[in-house]
C-alpha atoms as a printed R data frame, in Angstrom:
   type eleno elety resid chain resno       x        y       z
1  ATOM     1    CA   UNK     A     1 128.225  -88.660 -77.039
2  ATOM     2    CA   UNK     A     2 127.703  -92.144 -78.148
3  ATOM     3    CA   UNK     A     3 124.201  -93.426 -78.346
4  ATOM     4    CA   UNK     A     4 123.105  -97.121 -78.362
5  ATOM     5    CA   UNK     A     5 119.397  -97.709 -79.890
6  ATOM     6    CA   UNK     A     6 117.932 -101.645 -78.965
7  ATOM     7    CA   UNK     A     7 115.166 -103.164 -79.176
8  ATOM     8    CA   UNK     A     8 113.651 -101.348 -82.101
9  ATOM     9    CA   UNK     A     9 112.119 -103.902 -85.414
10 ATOM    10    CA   UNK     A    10 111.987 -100.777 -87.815
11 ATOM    11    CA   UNK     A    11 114.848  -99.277 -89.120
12 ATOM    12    CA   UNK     A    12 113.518  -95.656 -88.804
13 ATOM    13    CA   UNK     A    13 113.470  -96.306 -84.881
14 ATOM    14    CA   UNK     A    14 117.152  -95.558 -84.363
15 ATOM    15    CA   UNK     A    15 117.474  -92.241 -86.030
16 ATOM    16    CA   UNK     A    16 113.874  -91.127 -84.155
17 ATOM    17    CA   UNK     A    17 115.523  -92.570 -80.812
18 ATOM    18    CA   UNK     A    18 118.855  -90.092 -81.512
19 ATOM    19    CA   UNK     A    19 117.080  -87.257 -82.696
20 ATOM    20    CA   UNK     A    20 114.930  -87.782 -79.665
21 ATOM    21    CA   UNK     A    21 118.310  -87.809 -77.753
22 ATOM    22    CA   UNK     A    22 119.506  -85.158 -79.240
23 ATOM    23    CA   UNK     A    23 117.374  -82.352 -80.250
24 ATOM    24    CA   UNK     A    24 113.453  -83.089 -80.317
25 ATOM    25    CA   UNK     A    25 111.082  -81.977 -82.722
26 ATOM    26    CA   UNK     A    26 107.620  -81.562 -82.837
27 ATOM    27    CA   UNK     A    27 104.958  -80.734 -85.649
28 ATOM    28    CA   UNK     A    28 103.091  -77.883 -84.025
29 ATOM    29    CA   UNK     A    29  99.124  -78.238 -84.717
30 ATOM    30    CA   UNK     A    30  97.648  -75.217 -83.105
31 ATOM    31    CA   UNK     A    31  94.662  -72.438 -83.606
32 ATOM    32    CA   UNK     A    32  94.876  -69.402 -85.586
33 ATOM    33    CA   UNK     A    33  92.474  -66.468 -85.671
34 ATOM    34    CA   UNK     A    34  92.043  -65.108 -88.744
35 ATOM    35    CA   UNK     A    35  91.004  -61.541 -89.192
36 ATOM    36    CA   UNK     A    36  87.578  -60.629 -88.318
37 ATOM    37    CA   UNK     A    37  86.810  -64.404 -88.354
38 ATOM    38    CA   UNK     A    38  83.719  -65.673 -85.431
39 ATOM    39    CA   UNK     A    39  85.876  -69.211 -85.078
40 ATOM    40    CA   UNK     A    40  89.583  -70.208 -85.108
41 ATOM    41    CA   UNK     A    41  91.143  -71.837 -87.892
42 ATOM    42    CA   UNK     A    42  93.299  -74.766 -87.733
43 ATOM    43    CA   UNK     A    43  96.876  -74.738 -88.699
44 ATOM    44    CA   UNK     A    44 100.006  -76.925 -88.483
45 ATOM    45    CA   UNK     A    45 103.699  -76.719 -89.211
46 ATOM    46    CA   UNK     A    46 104.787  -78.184 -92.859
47 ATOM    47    CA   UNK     A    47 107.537  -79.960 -90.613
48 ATOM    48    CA   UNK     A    48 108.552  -80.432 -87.022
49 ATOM    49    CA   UNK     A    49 110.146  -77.294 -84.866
50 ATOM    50    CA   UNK     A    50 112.571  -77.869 -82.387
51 ATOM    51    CA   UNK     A    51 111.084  -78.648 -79.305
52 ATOM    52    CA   UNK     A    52 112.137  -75.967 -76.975
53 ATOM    53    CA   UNK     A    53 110.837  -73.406 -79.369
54 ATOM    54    CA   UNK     A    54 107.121  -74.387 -79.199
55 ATOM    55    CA   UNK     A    55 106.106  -71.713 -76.618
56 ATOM    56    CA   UNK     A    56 108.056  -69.426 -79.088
57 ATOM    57    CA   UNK     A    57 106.490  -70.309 -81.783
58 ATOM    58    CA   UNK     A    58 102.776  -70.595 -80.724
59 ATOM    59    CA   UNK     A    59 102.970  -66.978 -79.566
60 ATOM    60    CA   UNK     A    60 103.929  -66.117 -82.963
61 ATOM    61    CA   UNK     A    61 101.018  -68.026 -84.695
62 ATOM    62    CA   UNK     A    62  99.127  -66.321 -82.004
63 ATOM    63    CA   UNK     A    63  99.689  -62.743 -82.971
64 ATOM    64    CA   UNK     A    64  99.472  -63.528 -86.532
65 ATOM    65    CA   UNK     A    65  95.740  -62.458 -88.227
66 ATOM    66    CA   UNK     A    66  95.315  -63.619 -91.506
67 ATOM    67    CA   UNK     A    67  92.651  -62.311 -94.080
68 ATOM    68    CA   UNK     A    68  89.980  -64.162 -95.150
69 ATOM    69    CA   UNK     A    69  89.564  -66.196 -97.611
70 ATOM    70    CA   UNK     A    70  92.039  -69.104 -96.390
71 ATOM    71    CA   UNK     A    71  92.176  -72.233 -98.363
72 ATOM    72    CA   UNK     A    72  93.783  -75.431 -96.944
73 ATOM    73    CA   UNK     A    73  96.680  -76.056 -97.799
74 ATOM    74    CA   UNK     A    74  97.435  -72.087 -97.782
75 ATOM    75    CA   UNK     A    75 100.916  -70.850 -96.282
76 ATOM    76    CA   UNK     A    76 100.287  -68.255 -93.098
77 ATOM    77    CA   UNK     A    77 103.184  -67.902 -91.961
78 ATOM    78    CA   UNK     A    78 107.191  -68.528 -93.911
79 ATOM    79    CA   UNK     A    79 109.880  -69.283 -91.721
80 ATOM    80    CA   UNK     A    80 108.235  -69.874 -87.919
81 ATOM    81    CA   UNK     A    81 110.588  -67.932 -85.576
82 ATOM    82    CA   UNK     A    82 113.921  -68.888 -88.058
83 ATOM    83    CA   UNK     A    83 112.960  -72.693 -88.124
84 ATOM    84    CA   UNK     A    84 112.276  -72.908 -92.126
85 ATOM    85    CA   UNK     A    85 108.835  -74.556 -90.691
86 ATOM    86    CA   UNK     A    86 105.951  -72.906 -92.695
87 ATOM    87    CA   UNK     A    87 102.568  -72.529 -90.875
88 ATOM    88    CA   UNK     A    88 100.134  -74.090 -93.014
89 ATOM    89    CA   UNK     A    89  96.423  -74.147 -93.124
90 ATOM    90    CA   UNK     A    90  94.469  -77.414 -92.650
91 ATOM    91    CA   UNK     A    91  91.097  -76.150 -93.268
92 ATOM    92    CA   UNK     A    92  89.123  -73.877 -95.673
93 ATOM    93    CA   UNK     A    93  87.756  -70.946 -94.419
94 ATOM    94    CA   UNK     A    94  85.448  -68.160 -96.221
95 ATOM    95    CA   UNK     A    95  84.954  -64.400 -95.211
């Protein structure tokens, strides 16, 4: 498949444009409940996911309870559903 990218004044803008093409990726930013926690904690993916594998992958941040303490910056989850994306916390979070 040939792609033609115009109109763009960054030269970052046509690999985004193909990738968007092609096989789009998001970062996921999502809630997490932590083990016996009263609130959610935030978390996001370390890099983007493919985007057809969202609803896959926020079911398994879903069903994952991690134990408190969680520092930011603290990996939850390795390798989201086989993407090499780690689920990171953005947020501390005390028992």
């Amino acid at each position: 498949m040939k792609i033609a990218v115009t109109g763009n004044f960054c030269s970052k803008g046509i690999p985004y444009a193909k990738q968007e093409i092609t096989d789009p990726q998001r970062v996921l930013t999502i809630l997490m409940r932590p083990e016996g926690a009263d609130r959610p904690l935030s978390v996001k993916t370390d890099r983007p996911v493919p985007k057809a594998l969202l609803k896959e992958c926020a079911k398994a941040v879903y069903s994952t309870h991690p134990k408190l303490p969680v520092k930011y910056g603290d990996v939850l989850i390795e390798n989201l559903c086989g993407t090499g994306a780690k689920v990171i916390a953005t947020a501390d979070m005390k028992a």
